[in-house]
C-alpha positions in Angstrom: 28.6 1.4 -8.4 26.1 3.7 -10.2 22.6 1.8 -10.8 24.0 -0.9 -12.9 24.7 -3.8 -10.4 23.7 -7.3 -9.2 24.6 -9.7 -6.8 23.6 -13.5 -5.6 24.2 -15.2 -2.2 24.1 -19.1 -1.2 20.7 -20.2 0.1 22.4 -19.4 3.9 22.6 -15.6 2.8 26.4 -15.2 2.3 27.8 -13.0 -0.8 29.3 -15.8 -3.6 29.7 -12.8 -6.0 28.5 -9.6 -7.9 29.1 -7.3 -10.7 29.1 -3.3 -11.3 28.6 -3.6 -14.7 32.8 -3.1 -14.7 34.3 -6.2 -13.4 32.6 -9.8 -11.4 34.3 -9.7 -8.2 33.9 -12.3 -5.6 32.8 -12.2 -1.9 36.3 -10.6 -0.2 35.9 -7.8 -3.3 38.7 -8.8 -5.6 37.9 -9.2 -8.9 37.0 -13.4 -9.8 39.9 -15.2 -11.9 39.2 -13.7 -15.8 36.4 -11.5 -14.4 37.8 -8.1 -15.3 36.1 -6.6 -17.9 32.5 -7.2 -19.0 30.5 -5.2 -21.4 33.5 -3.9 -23.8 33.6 -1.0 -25.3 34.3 3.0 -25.2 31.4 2.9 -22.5 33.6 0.5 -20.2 36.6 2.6 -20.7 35.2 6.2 -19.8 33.1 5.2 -17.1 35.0 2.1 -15.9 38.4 3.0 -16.4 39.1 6.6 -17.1 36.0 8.2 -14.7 35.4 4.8 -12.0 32.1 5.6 -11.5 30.5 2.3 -12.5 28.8 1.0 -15.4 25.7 3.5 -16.1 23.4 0.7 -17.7 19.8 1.5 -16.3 18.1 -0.6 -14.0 17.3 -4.4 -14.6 20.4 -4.4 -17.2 22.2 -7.4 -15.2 20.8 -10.5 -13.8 22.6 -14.1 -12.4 20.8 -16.9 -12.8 21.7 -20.6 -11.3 21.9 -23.4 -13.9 19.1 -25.7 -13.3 20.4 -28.9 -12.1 23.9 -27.3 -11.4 24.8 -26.1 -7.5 28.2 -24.7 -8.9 27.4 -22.7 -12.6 26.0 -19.6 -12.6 25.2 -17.3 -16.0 25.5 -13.3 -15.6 23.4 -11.8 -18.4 24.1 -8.1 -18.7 23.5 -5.0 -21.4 26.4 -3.2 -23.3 25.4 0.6 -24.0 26.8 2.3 -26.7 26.8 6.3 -27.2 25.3 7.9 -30.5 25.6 11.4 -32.0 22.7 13.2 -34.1 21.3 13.5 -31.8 23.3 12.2 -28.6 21.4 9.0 -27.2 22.5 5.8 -25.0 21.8 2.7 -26.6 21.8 -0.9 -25.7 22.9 -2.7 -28.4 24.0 -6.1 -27.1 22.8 -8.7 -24.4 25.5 -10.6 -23.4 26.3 -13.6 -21.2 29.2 -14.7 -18.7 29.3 -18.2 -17.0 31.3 -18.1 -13.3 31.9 -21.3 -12.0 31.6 -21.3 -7.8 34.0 -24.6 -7.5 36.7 -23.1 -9.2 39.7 -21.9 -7.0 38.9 -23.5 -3.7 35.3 -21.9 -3.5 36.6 -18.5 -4.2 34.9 -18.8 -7.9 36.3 -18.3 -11.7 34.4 -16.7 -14.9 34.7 -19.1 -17.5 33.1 -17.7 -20.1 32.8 -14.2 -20.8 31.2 -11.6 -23.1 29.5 -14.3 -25.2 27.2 -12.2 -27.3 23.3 -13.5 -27.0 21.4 -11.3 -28.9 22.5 -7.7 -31.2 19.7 -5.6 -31.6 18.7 -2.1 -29.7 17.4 -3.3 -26.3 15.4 -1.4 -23.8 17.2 0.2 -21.4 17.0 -2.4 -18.5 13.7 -4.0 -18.4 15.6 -7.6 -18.1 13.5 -9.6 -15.8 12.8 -13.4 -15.5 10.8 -16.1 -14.1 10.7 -20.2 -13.5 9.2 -22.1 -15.8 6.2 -24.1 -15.6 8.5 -26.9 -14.4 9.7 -25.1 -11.7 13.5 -25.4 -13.0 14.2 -23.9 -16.1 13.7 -20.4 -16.3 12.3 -17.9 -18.9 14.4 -14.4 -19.7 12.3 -11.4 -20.5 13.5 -8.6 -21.7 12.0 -5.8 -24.9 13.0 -4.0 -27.6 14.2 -0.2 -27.2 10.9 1.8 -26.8 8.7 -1.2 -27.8 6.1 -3.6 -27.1 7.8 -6.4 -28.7 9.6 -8.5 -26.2 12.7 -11.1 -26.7 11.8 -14.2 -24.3 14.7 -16.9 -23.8 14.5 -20.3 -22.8 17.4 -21.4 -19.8 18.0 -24.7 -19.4 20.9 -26.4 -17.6 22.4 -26.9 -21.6 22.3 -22.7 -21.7 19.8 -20.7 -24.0 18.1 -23.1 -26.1 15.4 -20.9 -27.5 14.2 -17.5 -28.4 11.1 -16.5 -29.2 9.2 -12.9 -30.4 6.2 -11.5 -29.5 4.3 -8.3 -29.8 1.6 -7.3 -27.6 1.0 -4.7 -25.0 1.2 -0.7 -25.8 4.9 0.8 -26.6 6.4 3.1 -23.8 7.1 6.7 -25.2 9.9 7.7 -26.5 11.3 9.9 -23.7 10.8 7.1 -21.1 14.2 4.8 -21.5 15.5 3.9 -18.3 12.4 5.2 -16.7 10.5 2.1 -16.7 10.6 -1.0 -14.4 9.3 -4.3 -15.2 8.4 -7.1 -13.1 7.1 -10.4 -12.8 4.2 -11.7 -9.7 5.9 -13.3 -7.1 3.7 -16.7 -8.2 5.0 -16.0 -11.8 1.4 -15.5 -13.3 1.6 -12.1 -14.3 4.1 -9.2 -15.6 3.9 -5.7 -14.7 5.4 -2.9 -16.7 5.7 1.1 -15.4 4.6 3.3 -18.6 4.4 6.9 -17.5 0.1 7.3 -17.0 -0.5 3.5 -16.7 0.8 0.4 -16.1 0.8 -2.7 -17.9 -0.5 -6.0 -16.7 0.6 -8.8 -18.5 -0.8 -12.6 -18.6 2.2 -15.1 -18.6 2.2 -19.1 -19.5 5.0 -20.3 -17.7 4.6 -23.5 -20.1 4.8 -21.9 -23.1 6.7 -18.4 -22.5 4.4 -16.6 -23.9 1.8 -13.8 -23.0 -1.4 -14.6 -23.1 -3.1 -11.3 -22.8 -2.5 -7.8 -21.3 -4.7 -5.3 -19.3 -4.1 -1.7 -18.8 -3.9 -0.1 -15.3 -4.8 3.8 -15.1 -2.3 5.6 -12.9 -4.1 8.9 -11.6 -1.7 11.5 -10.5 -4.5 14.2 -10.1 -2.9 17.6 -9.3 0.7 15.6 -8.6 3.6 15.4 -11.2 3.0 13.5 -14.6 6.1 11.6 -14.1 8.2 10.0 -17.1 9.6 7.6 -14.4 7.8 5.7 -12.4 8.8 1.7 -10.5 7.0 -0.7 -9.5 6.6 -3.9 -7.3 4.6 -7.0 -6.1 3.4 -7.8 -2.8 4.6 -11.4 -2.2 0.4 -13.0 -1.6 0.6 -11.2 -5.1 -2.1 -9.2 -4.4 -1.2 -5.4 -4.5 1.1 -3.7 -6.8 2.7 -0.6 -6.0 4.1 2.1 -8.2 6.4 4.7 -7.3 7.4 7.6 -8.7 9.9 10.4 -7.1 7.2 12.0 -4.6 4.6 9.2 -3.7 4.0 5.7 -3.4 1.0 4.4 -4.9 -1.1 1.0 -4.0 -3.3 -1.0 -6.6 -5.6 -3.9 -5.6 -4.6 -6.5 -8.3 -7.9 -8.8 -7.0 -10.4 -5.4 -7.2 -12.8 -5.6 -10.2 -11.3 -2.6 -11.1 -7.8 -2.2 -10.4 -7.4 1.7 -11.8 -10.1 2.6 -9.4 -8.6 1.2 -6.3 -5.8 3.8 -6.2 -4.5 4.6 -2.9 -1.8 6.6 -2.0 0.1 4.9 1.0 3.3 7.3 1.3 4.5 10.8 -0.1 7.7 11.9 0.2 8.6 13.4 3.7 11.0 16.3 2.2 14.3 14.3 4.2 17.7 15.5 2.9 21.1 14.1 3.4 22.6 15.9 1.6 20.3 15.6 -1.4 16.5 14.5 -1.3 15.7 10.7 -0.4 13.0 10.6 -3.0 11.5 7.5 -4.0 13.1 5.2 -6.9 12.9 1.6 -7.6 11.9 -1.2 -6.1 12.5 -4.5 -4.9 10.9 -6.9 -3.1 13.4 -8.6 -0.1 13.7 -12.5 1.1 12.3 -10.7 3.9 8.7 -9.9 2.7 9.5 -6.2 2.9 9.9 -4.2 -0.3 12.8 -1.9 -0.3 12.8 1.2 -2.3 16.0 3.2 -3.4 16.9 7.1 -3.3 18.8 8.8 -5.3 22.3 8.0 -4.6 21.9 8.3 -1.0 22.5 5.6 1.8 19.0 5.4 2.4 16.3 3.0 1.4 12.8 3.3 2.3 10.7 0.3 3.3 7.1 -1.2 3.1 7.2 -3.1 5.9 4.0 -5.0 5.5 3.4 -5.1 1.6 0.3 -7.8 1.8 -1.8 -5.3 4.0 -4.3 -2.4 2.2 -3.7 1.0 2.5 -1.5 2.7 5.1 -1.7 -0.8 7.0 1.1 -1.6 4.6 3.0 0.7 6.4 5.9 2.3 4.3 8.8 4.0 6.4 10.8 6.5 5.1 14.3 6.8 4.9 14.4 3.8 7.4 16.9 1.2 6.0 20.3 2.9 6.2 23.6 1.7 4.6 27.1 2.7 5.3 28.0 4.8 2.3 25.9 6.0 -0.3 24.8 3.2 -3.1 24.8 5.1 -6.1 21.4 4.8 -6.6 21.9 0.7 -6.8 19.1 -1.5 -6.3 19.9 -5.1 -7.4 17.4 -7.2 -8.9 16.2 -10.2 -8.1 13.6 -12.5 -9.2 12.1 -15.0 -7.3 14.4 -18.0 -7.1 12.0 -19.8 -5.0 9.3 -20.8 -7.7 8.3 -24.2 -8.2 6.2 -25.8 -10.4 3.1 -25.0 -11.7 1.1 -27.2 -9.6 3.3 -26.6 -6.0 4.7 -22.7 -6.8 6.1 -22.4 -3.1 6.3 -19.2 -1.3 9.1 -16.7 -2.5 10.0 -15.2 0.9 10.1 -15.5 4.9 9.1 -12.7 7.4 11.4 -14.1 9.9 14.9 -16.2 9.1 15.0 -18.7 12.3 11.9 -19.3 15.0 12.0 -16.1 16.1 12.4 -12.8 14.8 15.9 -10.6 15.6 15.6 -8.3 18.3 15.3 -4.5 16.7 18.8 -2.8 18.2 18.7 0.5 19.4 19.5 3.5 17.8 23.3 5.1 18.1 21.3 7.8 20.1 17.9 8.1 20.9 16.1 11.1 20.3 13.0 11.9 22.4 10.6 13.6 22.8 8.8 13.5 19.4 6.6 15.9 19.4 8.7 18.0 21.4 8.0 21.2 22.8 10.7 22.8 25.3 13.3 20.5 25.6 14.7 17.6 22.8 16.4 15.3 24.8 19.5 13.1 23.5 20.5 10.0 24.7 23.8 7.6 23.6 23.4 4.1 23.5 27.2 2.9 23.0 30.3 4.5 24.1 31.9 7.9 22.3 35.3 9.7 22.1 35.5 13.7 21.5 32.5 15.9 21.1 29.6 15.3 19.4 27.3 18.2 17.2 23.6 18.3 16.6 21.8 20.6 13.7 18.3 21.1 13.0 16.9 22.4 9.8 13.8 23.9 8.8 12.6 22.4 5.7 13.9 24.4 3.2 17.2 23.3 4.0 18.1 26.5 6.3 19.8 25.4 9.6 17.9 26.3 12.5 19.9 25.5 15.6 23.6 23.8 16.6 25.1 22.9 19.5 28.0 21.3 20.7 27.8 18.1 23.3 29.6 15.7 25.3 28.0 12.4 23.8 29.6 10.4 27.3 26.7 12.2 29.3 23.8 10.2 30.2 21.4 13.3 28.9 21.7 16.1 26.6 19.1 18.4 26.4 18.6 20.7 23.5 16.1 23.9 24.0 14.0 24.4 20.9 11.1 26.8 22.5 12.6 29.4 20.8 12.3 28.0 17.3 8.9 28.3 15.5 6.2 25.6 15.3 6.7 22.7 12.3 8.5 20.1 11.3 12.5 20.0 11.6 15.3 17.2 10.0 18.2 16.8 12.6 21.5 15.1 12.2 23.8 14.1 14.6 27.8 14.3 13.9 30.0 12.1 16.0 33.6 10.9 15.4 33.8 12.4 11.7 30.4 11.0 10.6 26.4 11.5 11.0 25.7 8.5 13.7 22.2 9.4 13.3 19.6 11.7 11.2 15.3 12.4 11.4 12.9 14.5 11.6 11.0 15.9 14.7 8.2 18.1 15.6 8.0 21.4 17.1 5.3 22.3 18.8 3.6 24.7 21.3 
């Protein structure tokens, strides 16, 4: 995968299917029954078939939504990008739609209709978002055109798209922003939010009619910080504070202030953390958990604001916190809120817990202690090791500082840092052919 991706589960949690952009392959990871090869074209062969490295639509280019009154039918919509000379550019130039059927092969699931062209015209560059209708069942799809303010909004019903309407309002994005822009709806569906370099775009939404109703402008002020072209964004789930990202800080806007621009606060900047490339900050998505997650670049880290409805620093963002695996490609799948009723009873679209109680936090593959340390950083495993283990510290410019060998089967290792000057160090600890466990610590006097 390589940003282009998206996925659904069951309302239990368990993986029915999800696509790279490439193929739609089902839970076990083999590619669904006619599900090989969406988005055709000399795109899908270089990057699909000739390179593997994932279809390299931007973010919010795919989305799965249910059919209402279905439990079975589910439509993919997804972006073809096309490549154009004089002067090079990447292009979408078609929305498309596949149908997968969930019943089909014993549960396993089937695509049934594939590539079915919805719309030819150039496309932003992601930006494909959607919310419930007023009725709580049918949905609308949002999506605009390439460097635009004039949006396509299609009407999903359980007999497919039965509408399209246009509509202009809002201010265009510049021209060097494609693919640097994230769009997204309220968690209560009233509002749209759009990332635009220096400002952000609030938009009023009428879930009856799809249409916007009005649009405010939101002052982004990056004072003496980077004037990014790309910057994210997302909603708390109360719906109250929306936060904007861009590759060094994570911003917070009071959406109930009488001025939004002015209520500016920064609630995380960038900690420096490497492995093996920077863990800036990228889009964002708000979890079934009530935690929005925010992706690096292609890394296997996520950062996370753990408490998204609470002001300032009380929102608490971690850094580098969520760890996968392998490295995502700079994947972030996109979700909107599935939970949406009706107008009159809109529901709430997540759960801080799952069950009555919360699950126990596990502890780390080794803890690391004291932080701030001074003389001695002591190691500790928490689960049993074969071989010998190695620990590195690095200054941070990237220059390693200190290495040593252990035996990760003794109860304590103790590492002398008194010799290393005063500030703040990255570690990483290597165990049976992999890092078991990376952060930061401080040195001090």
């Amino acid at each position: 995968m390589f940003v282009c991706n998206s996925s659904i589960c069951d309302t239990a949690g368990n993986l029915m299917f999800y696509t790279n952009g490439c193929d739609i392959a089902g839970a076990d990871d083999t590619i669904l029954e006619n599900g090989e090869t969406i988005n055709p074209g000399y795109v899908h062969q270089l990057k699909c078939d000739q390179e593997n490295d994932g279809y390299t639509a931007g973010y919010q280019s795919t989305i799965i939504l249910p059919v209402p009154d279905s439990n079975n039918l589910y439509y993919l919509f997804h972006k073809r990008i096309i490549f154009t000379s004089n002067p090079f550019d990447v292009k979408t130039d078609k929305l498309f739609y596949s149908i997968i059927d969930m019943n089909a092969n014993s549960g396993k699931g089937k695509v049934i209709e594939k590539n079915t062209e919805l719309m030819s015209d150039y496309l932003a560059f992601g930006e494909m978002t959607a919310v419930k209708h007023a009725n709580g069942k049918d949905w609308w799809l949002v999506t605009p055109k390439d460097h635009s303010n004039t949006f396509y909004i299609f009407l999903f019903t359980k007999d497919g798209i039965v509408d399209t309407l246009e509509q202009t309002i809002g201010t265009a994005p510049p021209t060097n922003a494609s693919g640097g822009i994230q769009m997204v709806f309220s968690p209560d569906g009233a509002k749209v939010f759009r990332t635009i370099s220096q400002r952000a775009i609030k938009g009023y939404f009428n879930r009856s009619t799809g249409s916007f109703t009005a649009y405010d402008t939101i002052h982004v002020d990056y004072k003496n910080y980077p004037d990014p072209v790309t910057t994210w964004c997302a909603v708390s789930p109360n719906s109250r504070y929306l936060y904007i990202t861009t590759s060094l800080y994570v911003f917070q806007f009071d959406l109930w202030a009488s001025d939004i621009s002015t209520s500016q606060q920064i609630v995380a900047e960038w900690d420096g953390f490497q492995d093996p490339i920077g863990t800036t900050f990228g889009a964002c998505q708000l979890g079934p958990d009530c935690k929005i997650y925010i992706v690096t670049i292609d890394s296997k880290y996520y950062h996370v604001i753990n408490s998204p409805d609470e002001p300032g620093l009380s929102s608490n963002v971690t850094q580098h916190s969520f760890i996968l695996p392998k490295p995502s490609g700079a994947s972030m799948p996109f979700f909107p809120n599935y939970r949406l009723g009706p107008i009159d009873n809109p529901g709430v679209p997540c759960t801080a817990t799952v069950g009555t109680q919360a699950p126990p936090t596990p502890l780390p593959v080794f803890s690391v202690f004291p932080n701030p340390v001074s003389a001695a950083l002591k190691i500790v495993p928490n689960r049993q090791f074969g071989g010998q283990a190695r620990v590195r510290l690095f200054d941070v410019t990237g220059r390693m500082a200190l290495e040593e060998i252990f035996d990760p089967q003794s109860a304590c290792t103790e590492l002398d840092v008194r010799a290393l000057p005063d500030g703040m160090y990255f570690y990483e600890i290597w165990s049976e052919g992999r890092v078991a466990r990376a952060g930061k610590v401080f040195k001090v006097e």
